[in-house]
Every structure is written in structure tokens, then in C-alpha cells.
C-alpha positions as CSV (number, residue, x, y, z in Angstrom):
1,X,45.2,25.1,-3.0
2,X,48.7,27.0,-3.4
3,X,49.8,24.9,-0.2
4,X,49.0,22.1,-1.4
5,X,50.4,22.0,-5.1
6,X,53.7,23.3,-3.3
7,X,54.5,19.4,-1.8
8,X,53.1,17.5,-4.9
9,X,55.4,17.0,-7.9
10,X,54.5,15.4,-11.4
11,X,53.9,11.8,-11.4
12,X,54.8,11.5,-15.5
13,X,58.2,9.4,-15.4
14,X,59.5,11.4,-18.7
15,X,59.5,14.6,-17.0
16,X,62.0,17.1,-15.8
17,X,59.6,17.5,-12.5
18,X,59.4,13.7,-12.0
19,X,59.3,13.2,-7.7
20,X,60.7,16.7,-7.3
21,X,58.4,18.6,-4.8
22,X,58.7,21.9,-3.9
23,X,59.9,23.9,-6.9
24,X,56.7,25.5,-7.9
25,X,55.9,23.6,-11.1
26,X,52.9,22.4,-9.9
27,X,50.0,24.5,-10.7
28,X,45.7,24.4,-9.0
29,X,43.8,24.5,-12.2
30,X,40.1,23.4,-10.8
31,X,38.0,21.4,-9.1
32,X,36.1,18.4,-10.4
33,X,34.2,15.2,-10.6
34,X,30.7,14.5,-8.8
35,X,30.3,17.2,-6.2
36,X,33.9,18.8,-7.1
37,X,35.6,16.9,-4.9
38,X,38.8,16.0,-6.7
39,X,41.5,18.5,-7.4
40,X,43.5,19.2,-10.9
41,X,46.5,20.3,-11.1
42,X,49.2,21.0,-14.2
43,X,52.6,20.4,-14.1
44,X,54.4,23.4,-16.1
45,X,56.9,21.6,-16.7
46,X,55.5,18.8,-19.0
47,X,52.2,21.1,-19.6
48,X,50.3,18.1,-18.4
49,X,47.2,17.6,-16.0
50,X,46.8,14.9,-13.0
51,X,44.6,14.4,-10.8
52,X,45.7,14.5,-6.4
53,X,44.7,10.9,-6.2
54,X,47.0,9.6,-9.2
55,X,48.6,6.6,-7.5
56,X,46.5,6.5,-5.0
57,X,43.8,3.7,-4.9
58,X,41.3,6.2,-5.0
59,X,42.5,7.1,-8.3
60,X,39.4,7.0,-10.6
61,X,37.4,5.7,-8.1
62,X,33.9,7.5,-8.5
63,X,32.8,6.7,-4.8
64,X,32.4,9.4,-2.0
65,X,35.7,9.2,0.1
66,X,33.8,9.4,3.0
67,X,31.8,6.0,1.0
68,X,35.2,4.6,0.3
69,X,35.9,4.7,3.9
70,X,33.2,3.4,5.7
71,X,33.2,-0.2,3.0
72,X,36.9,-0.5,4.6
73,X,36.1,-0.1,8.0
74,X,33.4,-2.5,7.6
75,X,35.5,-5.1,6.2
76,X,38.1,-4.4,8.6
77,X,36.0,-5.2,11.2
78,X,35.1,-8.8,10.0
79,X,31.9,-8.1,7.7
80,X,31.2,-10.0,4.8
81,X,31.2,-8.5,1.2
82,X,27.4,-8.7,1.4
83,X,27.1,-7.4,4.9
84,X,29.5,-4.9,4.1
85,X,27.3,-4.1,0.8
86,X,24.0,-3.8,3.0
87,X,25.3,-2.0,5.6
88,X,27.1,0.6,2.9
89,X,24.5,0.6,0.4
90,X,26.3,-0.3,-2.7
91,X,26.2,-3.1,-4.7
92,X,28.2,-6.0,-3.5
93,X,30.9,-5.9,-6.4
94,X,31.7,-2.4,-5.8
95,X,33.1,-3.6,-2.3
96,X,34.8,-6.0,-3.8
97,X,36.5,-3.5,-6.4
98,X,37.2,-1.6,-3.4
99,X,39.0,-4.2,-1.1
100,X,40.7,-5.2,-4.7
101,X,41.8,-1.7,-5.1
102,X,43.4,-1.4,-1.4
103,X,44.6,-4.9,-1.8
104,X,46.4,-4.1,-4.7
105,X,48.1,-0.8,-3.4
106,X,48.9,-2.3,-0.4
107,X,50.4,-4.9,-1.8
108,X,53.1,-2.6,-3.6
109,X,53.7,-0.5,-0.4
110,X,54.2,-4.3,1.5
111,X,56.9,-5.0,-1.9
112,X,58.7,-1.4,-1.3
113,X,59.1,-2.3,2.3
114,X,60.2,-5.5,2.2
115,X,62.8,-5.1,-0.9
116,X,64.2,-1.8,-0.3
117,X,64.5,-1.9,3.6
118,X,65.3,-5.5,4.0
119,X,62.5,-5.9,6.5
120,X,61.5,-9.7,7.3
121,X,57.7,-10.3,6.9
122,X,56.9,-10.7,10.5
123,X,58.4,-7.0,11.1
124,X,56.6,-5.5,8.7
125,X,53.4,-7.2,10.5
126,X,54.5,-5.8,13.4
127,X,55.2,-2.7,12.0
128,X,51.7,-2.3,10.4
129,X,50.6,-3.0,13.9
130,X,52.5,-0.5,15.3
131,X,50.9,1.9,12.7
132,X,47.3,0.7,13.4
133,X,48.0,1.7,17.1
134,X,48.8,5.1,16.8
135,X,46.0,6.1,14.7
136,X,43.5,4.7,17.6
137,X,45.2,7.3,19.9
């Protein structure tokens, strides 16, 4: 867990350690949630806890990644919320908070892009295409 706390940094704005990985203010404290799956860490800094998926859309989700993953890969194929909720086995609204969820984050990352690198809509398309590709391989 050392590795890992060594390229987050604290996510509190007011901070001294705000976006600043690397300088060994971040802390492992313990694992938790259903199954232990999510990891705590403390910022010495600002003596405050967060969780790894903080900003994330994943961030007090209470599915299963693994869960999380196979609701968007149905959806991604062309399934229905309802197919998608069958095939899954979870309710029918908890896809939907899901696809909300990505929807929303990806929506930010598509604002980022598009106002701080000047990118024209139909490069960033291409662009998430490009991304889509290499992941196949």
C-alpha cells in the first residue's frame, strides 16, 4: 500500500498537500467497506481521511467493481436498462444510477478537454476512439 499512497495526493482544496503527489504526506490507514475492498488513506498534512475512489465515479458507490463493470459493458454493447438489469442482476435503477454516475464524470473529463486544450468536438470523438482502440489490443 506504501506504493500506492506515494502517487496519491489530498483531494481537500484548503490544503497545503492539495494535487501535490509524491512528498510522502499520504499515509495507508485500512481497508474497508463490504468485503474490504476500498482503501483509506490520511493526508498528514490536513490530518484528514479519503477514500482512493474520491473523485472517481465509483466514489461511494457500494457495488462490486467487478459489478460496476460488467452493467457498463453491457450498456456499451447496446443492452437496454432492463436487459442490462437481468443480465447483471440488480435492480433496474441501480443501472441507471450507474450510467448516471459515468455519464456525469465523463461529462467533466469531455469539459476539461475541450476548454483547456482547445480540442473541437469531433477530435475529441476521435480521440475517445483512438483510446477505445488501444485498450482492445
Amino acid at each position: 500500500m506504501r506504493e500506492k499512497a506515494a502517487h496519491l495526493s489530498c483531494p481537500f482544496e484548503d490544503c497545503e498537500g492539495y494535487k501535490k503527489p509524491g512528498n510522502g504526506d499520504i499515509i495507508f490507514i485500512r481497508k474497508y467497506g463490504k468485503g474490504e475492498t476500498q482503501n483509506l488513506f490520511k493526508c498528514m498534512k490536513c490530518r484528514r481521511t479519503f477514500s482512493e475512489r474520491r473523485g472517481t465515479p465509483l466514489f461511494e458507490c457500494h457495488l462490486e467493481e467487478e459489478k460496476v463493470y460488467q452493467i457498463l459493458k453491457c450498456v456499451g454493447e447496446g443492452n437496454s436498462l432492463r436487459a442490462t438489469a437481468r443480465i447483471v442482476g440488480v435492480n433496474k435503477d441501480t443501472v441507471g444510477s450507474i450510467v448516471k454516475r459515468f455519464g456525469n464524470h465523463m461529462e467533466k473529463v469531455t469539459d476539461h478537454l475541450m476548454h483547456d486544450y482547445h480540442l473541437e468536438e469531433c477530435q475529441l470523438d476521435e480521440l475517445w476512439g483512438f483510446i477505445k482502440k488501444k485498450r482492445r489490443t
